[in-house]
C-alpha positions as CSV (number, residue, x, y, z in Angstrom):
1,X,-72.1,-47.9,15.4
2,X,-69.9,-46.6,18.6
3,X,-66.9,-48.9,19.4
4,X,-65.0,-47.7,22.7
5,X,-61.6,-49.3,22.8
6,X,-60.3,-49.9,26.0
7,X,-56.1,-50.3,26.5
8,X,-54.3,-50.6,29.0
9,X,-50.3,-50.0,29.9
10,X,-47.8,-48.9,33.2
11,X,-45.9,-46.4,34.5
12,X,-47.9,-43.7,33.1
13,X,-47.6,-40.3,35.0
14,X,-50.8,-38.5,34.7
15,X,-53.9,-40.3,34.7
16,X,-55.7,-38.2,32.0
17,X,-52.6,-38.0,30.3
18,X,-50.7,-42.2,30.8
19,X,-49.2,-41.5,27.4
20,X,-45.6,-39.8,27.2
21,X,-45.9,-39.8,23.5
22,X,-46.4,-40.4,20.3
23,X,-44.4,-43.7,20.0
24,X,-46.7,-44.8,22.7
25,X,-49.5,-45.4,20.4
26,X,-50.9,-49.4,20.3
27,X,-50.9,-50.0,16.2
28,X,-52.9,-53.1,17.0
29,X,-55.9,-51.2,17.9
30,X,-54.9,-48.6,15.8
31,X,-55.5,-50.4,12.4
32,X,-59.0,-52.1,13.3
33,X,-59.9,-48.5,14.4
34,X,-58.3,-47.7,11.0
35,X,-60.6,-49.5,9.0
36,X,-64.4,-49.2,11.1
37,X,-63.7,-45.2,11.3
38,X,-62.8,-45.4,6.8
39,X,-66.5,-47.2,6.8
40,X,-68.0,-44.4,9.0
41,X,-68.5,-46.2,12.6
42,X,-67.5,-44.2,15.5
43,X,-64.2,-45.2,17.6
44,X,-62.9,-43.7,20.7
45,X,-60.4,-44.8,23.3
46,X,-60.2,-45.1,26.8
47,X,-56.2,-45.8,28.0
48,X,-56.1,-46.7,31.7
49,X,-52.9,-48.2,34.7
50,X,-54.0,-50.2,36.8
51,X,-51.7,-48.1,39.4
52,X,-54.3,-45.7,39.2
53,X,-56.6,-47.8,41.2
54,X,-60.0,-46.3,41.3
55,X,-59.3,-43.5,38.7
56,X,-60.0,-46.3,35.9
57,X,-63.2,-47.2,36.9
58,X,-64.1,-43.1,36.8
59,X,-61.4,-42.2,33.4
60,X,-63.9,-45.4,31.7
61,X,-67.3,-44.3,33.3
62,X,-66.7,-41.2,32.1
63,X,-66.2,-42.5,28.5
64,X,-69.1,-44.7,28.6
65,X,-71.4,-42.4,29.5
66,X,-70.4,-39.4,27.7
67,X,-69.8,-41.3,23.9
68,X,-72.2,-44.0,24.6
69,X,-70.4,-46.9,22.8
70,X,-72.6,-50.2,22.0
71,X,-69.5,-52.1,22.0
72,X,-66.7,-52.3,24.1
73,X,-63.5,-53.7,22.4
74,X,-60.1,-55.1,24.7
75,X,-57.0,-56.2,23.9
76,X,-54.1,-57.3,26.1
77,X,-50.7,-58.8,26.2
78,X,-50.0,-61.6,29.2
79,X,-49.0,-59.2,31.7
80,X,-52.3,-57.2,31.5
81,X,-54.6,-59.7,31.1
82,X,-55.7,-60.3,34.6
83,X,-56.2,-56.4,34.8
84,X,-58.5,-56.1,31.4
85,X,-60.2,-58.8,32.9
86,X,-60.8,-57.0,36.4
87,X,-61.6,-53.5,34.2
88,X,-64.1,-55.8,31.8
89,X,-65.6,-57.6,34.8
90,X,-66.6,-54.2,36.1
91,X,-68.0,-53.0,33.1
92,X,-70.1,-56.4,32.7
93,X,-71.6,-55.2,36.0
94,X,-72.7,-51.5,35.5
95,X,-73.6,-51.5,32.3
96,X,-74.9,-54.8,31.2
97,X,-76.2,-54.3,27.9
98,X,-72.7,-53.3,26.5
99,X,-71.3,-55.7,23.9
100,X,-67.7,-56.8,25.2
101,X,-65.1,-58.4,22.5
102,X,-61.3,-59.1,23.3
103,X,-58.7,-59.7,21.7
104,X,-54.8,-59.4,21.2
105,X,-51.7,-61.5,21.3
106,X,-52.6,-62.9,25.1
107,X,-55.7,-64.4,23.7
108,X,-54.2,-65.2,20.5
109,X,-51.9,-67.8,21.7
110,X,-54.1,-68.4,24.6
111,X,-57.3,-68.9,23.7
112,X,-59.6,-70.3,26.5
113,X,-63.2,-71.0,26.6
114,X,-63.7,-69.4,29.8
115,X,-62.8,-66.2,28.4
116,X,-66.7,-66.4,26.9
117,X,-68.2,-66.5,30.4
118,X,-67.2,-62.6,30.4
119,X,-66.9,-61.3,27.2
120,X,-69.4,-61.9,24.2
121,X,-67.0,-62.7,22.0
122,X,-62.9,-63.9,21.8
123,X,-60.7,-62.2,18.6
124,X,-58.0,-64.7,17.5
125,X,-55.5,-63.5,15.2
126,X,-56.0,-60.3,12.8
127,X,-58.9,-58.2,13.9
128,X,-59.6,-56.1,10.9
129,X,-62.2,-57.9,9.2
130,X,-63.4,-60.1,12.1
131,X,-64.4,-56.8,14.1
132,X,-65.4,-55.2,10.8
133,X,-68.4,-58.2,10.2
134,X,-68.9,-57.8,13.7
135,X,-69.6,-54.5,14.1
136,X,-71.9,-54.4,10.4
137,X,-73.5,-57.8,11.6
138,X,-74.6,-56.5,15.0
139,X,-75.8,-52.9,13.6
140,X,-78.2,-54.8,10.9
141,X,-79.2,-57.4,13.8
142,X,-77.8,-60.3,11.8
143,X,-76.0,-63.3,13.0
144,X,-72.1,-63.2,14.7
145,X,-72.4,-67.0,15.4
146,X,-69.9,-68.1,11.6
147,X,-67.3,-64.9,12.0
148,X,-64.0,-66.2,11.3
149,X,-61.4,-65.8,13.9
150,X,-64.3,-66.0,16.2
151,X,-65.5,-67.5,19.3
152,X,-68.9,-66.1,20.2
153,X,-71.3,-67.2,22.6
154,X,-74.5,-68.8,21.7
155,X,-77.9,-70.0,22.9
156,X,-76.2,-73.4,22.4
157,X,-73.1,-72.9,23.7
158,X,-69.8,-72.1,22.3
159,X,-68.8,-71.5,19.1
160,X,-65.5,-71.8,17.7
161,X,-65.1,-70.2,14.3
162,X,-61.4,-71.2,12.3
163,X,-59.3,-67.9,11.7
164,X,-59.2,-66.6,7.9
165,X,-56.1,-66.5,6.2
166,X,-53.6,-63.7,7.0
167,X,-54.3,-60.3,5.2
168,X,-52.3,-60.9,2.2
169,X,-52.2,-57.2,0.8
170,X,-51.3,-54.9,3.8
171,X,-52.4,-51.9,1.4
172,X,-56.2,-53.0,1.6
173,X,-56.2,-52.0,5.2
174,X,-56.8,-48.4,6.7
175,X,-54.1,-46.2,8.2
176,X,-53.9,-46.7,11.7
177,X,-56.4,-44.5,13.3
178,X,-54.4,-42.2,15.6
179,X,-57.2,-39.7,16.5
180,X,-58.7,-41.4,19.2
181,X,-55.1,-41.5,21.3
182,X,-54.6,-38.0,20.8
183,X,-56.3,-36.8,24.0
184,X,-54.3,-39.2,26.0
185,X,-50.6,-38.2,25.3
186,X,-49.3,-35.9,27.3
187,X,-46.3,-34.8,24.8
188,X,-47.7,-34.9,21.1
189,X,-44.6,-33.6,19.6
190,X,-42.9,-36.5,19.8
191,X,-41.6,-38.9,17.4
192,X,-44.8,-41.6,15.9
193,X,-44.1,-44.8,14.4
194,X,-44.9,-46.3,10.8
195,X,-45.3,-49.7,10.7
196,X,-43.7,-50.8,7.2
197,X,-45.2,-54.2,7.4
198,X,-46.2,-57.5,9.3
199,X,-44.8,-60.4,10.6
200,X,-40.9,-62.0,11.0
201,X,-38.9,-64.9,9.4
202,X,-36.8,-65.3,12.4
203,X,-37.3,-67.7,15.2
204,X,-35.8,-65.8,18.5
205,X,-36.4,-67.7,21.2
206,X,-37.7,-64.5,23.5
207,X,-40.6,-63.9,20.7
208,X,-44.0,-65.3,19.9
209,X,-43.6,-64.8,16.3
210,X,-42.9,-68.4,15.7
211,X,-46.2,-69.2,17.6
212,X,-48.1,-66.3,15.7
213,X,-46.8,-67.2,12.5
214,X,-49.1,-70.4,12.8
215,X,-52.2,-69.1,14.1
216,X,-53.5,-68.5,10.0
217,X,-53.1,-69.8,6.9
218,X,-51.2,-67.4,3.8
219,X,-48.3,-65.4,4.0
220,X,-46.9,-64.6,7.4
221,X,-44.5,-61.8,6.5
222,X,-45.9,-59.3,4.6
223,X,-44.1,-55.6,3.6
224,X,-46.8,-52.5,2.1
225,X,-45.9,-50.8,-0.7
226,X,-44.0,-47.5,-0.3
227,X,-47.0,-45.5,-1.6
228,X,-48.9,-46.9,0.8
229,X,-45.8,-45.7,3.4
230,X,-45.5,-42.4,1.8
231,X,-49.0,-42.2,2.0
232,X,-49.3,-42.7,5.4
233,X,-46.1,-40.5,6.5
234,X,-47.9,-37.6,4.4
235,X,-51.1,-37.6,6.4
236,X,-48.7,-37.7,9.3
237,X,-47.1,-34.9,8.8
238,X,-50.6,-32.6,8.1
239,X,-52.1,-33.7,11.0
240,X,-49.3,-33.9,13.1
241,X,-47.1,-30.5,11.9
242,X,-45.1,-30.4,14.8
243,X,-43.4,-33.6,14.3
244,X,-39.6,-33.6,13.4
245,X,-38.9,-37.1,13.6
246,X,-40.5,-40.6,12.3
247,X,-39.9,-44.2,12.9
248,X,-40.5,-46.4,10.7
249,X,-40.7,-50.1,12.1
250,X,-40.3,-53.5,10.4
251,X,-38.4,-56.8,11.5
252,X,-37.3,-57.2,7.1
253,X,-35.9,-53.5,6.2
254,X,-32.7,-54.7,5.0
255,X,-33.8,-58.8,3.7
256,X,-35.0,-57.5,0.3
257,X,-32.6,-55.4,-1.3
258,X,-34.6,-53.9,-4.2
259,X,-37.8,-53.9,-2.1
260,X,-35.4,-51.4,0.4
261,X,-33.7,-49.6,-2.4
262,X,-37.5,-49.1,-4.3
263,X,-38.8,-47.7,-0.3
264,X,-35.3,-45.9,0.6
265,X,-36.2,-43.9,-3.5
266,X,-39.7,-43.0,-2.4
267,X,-38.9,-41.3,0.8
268,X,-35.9,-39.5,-1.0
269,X,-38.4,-38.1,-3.8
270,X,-41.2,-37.6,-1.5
271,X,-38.8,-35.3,1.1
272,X,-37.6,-33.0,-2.5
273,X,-41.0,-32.8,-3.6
274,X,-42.8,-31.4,-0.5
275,X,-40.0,-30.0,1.0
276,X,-41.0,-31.7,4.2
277,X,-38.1,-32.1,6.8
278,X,-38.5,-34.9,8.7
279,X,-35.8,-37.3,9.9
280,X,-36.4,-41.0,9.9
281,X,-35.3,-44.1,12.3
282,X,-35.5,-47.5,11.6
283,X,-34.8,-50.7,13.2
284,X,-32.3,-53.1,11.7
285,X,-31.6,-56.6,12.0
286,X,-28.4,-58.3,11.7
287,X,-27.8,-61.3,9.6
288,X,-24.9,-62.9,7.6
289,X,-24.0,-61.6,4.5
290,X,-25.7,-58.5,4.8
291,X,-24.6,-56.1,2.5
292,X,-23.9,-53.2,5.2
293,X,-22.7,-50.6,2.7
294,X,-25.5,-50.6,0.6
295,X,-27.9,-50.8,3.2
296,X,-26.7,-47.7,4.5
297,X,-26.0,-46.4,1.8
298,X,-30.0,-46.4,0.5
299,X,-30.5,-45.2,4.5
300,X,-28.8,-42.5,4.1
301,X,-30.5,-41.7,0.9
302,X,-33.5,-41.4,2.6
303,X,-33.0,-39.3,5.1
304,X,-32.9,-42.3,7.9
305,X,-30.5,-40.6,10.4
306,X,-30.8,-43.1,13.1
307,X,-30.9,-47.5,13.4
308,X,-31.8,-49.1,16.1
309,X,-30.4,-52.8,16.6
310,X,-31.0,-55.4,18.8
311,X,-27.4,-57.0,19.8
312,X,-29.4,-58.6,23.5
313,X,-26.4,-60.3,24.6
314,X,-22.5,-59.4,23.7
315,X,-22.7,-63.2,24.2
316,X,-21.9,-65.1,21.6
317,X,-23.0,-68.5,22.8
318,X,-26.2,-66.6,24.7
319,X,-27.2,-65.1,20.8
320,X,-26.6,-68.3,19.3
321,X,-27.5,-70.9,21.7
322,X,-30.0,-69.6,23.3
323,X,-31.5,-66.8,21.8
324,X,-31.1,-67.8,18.0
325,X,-29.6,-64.9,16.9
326,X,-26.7,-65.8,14.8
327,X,-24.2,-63.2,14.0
328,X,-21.3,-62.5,15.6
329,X,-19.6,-59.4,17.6
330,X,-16.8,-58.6,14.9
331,X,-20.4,-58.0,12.5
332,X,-21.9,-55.8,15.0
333,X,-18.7,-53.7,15.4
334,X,-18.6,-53.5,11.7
335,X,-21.7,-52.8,11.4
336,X,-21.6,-50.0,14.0
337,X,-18.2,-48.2,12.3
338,X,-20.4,-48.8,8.8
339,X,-23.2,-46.8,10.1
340,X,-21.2,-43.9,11.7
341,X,-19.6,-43.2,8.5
342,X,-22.3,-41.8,7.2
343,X,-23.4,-39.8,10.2
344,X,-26.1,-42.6,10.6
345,X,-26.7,-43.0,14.6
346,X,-26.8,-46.0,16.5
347,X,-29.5,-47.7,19.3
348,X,-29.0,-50.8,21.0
349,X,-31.9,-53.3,22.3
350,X,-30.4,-55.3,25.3
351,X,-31.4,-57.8,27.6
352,X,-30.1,-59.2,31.2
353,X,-30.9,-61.9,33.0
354,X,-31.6,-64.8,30.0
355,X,-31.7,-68.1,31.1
356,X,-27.7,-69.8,31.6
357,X,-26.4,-66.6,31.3
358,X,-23.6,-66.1,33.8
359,X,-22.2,-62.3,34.9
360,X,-19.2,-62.7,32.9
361,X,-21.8,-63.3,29.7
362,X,-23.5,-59.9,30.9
363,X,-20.2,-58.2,30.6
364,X,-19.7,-58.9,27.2
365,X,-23.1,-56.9,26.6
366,X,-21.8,-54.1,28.7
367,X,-18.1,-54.5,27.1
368,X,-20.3,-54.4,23.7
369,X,-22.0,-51.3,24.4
370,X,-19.0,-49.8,25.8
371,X,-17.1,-50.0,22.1
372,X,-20.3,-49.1,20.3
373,X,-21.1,-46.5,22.5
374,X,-24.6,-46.2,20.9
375,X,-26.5,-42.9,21.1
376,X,-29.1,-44.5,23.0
377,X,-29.8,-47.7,24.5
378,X,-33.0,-49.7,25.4
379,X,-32.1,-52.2,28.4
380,X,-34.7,-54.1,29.8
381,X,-34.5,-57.5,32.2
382,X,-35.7,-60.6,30.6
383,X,-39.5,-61.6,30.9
384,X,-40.9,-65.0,30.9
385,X,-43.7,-64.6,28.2
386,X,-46.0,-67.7,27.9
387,X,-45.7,-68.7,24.5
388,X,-42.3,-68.0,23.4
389,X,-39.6,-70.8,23.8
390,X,-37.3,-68.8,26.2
391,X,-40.8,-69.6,28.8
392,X,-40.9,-72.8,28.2
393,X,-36.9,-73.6,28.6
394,X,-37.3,-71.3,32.1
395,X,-40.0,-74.2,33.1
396,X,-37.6,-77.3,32.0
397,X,-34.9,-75.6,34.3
398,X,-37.5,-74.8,36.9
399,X,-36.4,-71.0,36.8
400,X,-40.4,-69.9,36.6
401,X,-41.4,-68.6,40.2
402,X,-44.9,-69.8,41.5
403,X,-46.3,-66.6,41.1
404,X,-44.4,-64.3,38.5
405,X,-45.0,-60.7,39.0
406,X,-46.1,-58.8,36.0
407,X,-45.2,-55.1,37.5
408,X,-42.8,-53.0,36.2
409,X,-42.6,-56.1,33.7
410,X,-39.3,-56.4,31.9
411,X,-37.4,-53.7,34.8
412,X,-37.8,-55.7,37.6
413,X,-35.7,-59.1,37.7
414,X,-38.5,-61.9,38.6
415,X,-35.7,-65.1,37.6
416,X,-33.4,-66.4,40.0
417,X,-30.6,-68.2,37.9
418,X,-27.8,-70.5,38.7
419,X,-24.4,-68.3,39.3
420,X,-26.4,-64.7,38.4
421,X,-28.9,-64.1,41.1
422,X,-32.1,-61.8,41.0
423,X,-30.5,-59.2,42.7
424,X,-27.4,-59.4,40.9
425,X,-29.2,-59.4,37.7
426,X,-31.1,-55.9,39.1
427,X,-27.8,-54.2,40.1
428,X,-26.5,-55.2,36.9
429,X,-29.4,-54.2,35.2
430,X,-29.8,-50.6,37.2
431,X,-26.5,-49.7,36.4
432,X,-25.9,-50.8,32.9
433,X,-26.2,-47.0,31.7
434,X,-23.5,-45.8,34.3
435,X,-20.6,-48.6,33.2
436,X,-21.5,-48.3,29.5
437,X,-21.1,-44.0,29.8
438,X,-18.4,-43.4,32.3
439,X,-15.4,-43.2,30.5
440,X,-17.2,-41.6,28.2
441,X,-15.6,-37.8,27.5
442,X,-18.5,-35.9,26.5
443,X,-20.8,-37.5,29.5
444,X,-20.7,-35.7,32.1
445,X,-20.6,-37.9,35.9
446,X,-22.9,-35.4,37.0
447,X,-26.0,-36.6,34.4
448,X,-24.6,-40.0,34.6
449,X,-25.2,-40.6,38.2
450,X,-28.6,-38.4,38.1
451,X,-29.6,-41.4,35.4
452,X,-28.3,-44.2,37.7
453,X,-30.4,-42.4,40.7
454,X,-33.4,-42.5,38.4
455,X,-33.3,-45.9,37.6
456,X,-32.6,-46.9,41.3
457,X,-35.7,-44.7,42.2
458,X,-38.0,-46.6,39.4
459,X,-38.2,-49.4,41.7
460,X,-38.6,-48.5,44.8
461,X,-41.5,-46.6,46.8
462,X,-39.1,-43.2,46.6
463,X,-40.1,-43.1,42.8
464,X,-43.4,-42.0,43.7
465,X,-41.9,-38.5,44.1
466,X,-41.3,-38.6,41.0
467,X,-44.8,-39.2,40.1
468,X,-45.8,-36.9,42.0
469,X,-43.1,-33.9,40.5
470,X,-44.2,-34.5,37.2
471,X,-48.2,-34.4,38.0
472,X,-47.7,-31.1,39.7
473,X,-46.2,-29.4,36.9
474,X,-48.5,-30.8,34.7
475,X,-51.3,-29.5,36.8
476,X,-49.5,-26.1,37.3
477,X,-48.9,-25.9,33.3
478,X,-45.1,-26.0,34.1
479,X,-45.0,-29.2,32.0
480,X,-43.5,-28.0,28.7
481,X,-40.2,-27.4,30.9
482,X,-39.8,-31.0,29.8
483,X,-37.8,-31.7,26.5
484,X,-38.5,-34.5,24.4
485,X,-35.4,-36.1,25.8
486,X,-36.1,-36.3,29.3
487,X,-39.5,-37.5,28.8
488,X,-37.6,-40.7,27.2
489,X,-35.4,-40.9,30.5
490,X,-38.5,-40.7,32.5
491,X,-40.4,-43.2,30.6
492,X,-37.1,-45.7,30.0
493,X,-36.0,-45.3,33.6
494,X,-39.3,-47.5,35.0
C-alpha cells in the first residue's frame, strides 16, 4: 500500500527545498515510515509552509497525483494544527476517495471528536503499530473499527479505541525512514540526529512530557541498546557518506552510568573498527550529584566533541520555581570548565520572556552565557503550548492573549508580562547574541552586528529580501556558496 505523509514547518527558504538540513528531519514520522517501508508498503513525503500560500496546494497535488497514495497520513504540533487542517480540508475536497489519518503530539493531548468530521481516523499516542494494522487492515479490506490508539469513524458513529501500552523494547522498531525527506533538504551534508531513546523523568514546567507520560500504560522512558545505535549510525554513514558530524539525542544520557559507559564503549570500538570519522554531539541534562568527570570522561571516549545544555534561565528562582529545573549556576559553571578540559564544546538552550520573570532575571541568562561563553547558543522566546503547565499558569495570571499568534512561533514575543513588556522581551531577545559576544576577543563587531541585523530582519517585512537572496542563488546554482554554518545563522535567526 502507498502512504503519503504530509508535514508541515516555517521559515523555510525554497519551496521545493523548506528543509536547511539534515537535523531538520521529523523522527516522529520518520519511525512509522520506518517500520511500513521494513514490511514493504510504500511511503513518500510531502513537506509544505504555509507562507508559501498557494505553492502547497500545487508541491501536494503534485505528490498525489504522481505516487498515487491510498492514504494520506498528518501529523502536527499546536501551532500547525489549524494549517494541517486547512491543507487536509483541501485534500478532502479534490480527491475524496483518499484515506486521511492524523496524528501527533497536538492531537495526542488534544484529542477531539470533531477532528473525525475531517479525517477518517485520529492517532493517539505511538503510531507504529496503530498505522501498521491500519495500513494491513485496509489493504486486506478488514475492519479498522477495534485499532488501539484509535478513533475511527463508523457507520454508527464514533469509535473510541484505548491506547496500547508504550513500546516497551525500542529495538523492535525500524530505523527511522530518512529516504522520503531526502528530496526536500536543501543542504544534505549536514549534521542528522539519532534518537538514543524515548521519553523523560523530568517534570519542566515548559514540556508536555508529564502530560505524555500518561497517555499509555508501561514504561515511559525507554533507552535502545547501543547495537541498535551503532546500528543505526552505520547505515547512516553508507547512505549518507558526506556526513562529518552526528547528534545523538536523548533527555537520560548521563542518568544511567553503566548504561552510558556500555554506549560511550560501543561508539569507541565501532569508530577503530571501521575507521569511520565522525564526530558526535549530544545533549546533556544537569542534575545534582552528577558525576561530571566521568561523564565526560566516557564523552570523550567516544568521540562526542560537542554538549548541548539547556541552562533556560541564569535565574535561579525562574529554574527552580518556575521551570523545575533544579540545579544551580555554580553547577553549570562547573560543569562548563569540566567539559572544556577535555576539548569537549559547549551549546546552550535559552529562553526569554517566562512567566514572573523580571529584566534583571534575564540578565542573569545573558550574564550566564557571558561566563560560559558557549560555542553556540539556541535562544528562543517563550511559547504558550496548551498542555504543558507553564500554559496553564500564563491563564491563572491572565498573561494568554485572546488570539495568540503561532507565526514565527517561539521568535516572536506573544506575552505581555508585569515589569518585562513584549517589546522589551523582543529587544532582549533580538540582541541576546550581540551582549553575550561583544567583549568577546576573537568575535569580530563586524559579524556580531551582521548577526544582530539578521535577527532584527527575521521579523519584519525587510526579511523577505532575504528570502528572496537565498532563492535566487538556489535557482542560479550559486547555492553551495553557503557553508554549513551560515545555513544555521539563517535558519536560527527566524
Amino acid at each position: 500500500m502507498k502512504i503519503l505523509f504530509v508535514y508541515s514547518t516555517q521559515k523555510t527558504i525554497v519551496p521545493e527545498k523548506p528543509l536547511l538540513g539534515q537535523e531538520a528531519i521529523y523522527h516522529g514520522l520518520s519511525s512509522v515510515a520506518g517500520m511500513l517501508y521494513s514490511r514493504g508498503h510504500a511511503c513518500e513525503l510531502v513537506v509544505l509552509d504555509r507562507a508559501n500560500g498557494k505553492t502547497n496546494f500545487r508541491l501536494l497535488m503534485d505528490k498525489i497525483q504522481t505516487f498515487d497514495p491510498a492514504i494520506v497520513a498528518f501529523t502536527s504540533v499546536f501551532s500547525e494544527f489549524d494549517f494541517i487542517r486547512q491543507i487536509a480540508e483541501w485534500v478532502k475536497t479534490a480527491v475524496p476517495h483518499l484515506f486521511l489519518i492524523a496524528g501527533g503530539v497536538h492531537i495526542t493531548l488534544n484529542p477531539d471528536e470533531d477532528y473525525l468530521k475531517l479525517f477518517d481516523a485520529i492517532c493517539i499516542g505511538e503510531g507504529e503499530l496503530p498505522m501498521q494494522e491500519l495500513v494491513e487492515n485496509l489493504e486486506r479490506r478488514q475492519s479498522i473499527d477495534s485499532i488501539q490508539n484509535l478513533w475511527v469513524k463508523t457507520p454508527s458513529g464514533i469509535k473510541k479505541n484505548p491506547p496500547r501500552a508504550f513500546i516497551p523494547n525500542l529495538d523492535d522498531l525500524s530505523f527511522s525512514y530518512r529516504a522520503m525527506w531526502q528530496e526536500w533538504i536543501l543542504n544534505p551534508v549536514t549534521k542528522p540526529t539519532v534518537l538514543l531513546g524515548r521519553g523523560c523523568p523530568y517534570s519542566c514546567t515548559y514540556c508536555s512530557n508529564h502530560s505524555l507520560r500518561n497517555v499509555s500504560a508501561g514504561r515511559y522512558v525507554r533507552m535502545r541498546s547501543p547495537e541498535s545505535i551503532v546500528g543505526e549510525i552505520s547505515e547512516l554513514y553508507r547512505n549518507l557518506p558526506g556526513i562529518t558530524e552526528i547528534y545523538l539525542e536523548v533527555e537520560t544520557i548521563a542518568v544511567d552510568k553503566k548504561q552510558l559507559e556500555k554506549l560511550c564503549s560501543s561508539l569507541e570500538t565501532f569508530g577503530k573498527e571501521t575507521g569511520f570519522k565522525i564526530k558526535f554531539g549530544t545533549n546533556l541534562r544537569i542534575f545534582p550529584n552528577i558525576d561530571l568527570e566521568f561523564t565526560f570522561d566516557q564523552f570523550k571516549k567516544a568521540g562526542i566533541t560537542s554538549v548541548t545544555i539547556g541552562l533556560e534561565s541564569g535565574s535561579y528562582r525562574i529554574r527552580k520555581e518556575i521551570l523545575h529545573r533544579e540545579y544551580t549556576n555554580d553547577l553549570l559553571l562547573k560543569t562548563a570548565s569540566t567539559a572544556k578540559a577535555r576539548a569537549i564544546e559547549i551549546a546552550l538552550f535559552n529562553m526569554v520572556g517566562l512567566p514572573t520573570e523580571t529584566p534583571a532575571e534575564f540578565a542573569e541568562t545573558v550574564l550566564m552565557n557571558r561566563l560560559i561563553q558557549p560555542s553556540f547558543h539556541a535562544t528562543s522566546i517563550f511559547f504558550p503550548y496548551p498542555g504543558t503547565p507553564l500554559a496553564d499558569l500564563c491563564k491563572q495570571m491572565n498573561l494568554m492573549p485572546k488570539n495568540i499568534n503561532t507565526n514565527d512561533e517561539r521568535q516572536l514575543a506573544v506575552l505581555d508580562l508585569p515589569g518585562f513588556s513584549k517589546k522589551q522581551i523582543q529587544r532582549s531577545f533580538d540582541s541576546f547574541h550581540y551582549q553575550v559576544y561583544k567583549k568577546r576577543k576573537n568575535k569580530s563587531i563586524l559579524r556580531l552586528l551582521i548577526y544582530f541585523s539578521m535577527c532584527f530582519l527575521g521579523h519584519n517585512f525587510y526579511a523577505n529580501l532575504k528570502i528572496k537572496l537565498i532563492r535566487i542563488m538556489y535557482k542560479t546554482k550559486n547555492i553551495k556558496f553557503l557553508s554549513p554554518q551560515w545555513f544555521t545563522i539563517f535558519q536560527k535567526s527566524g
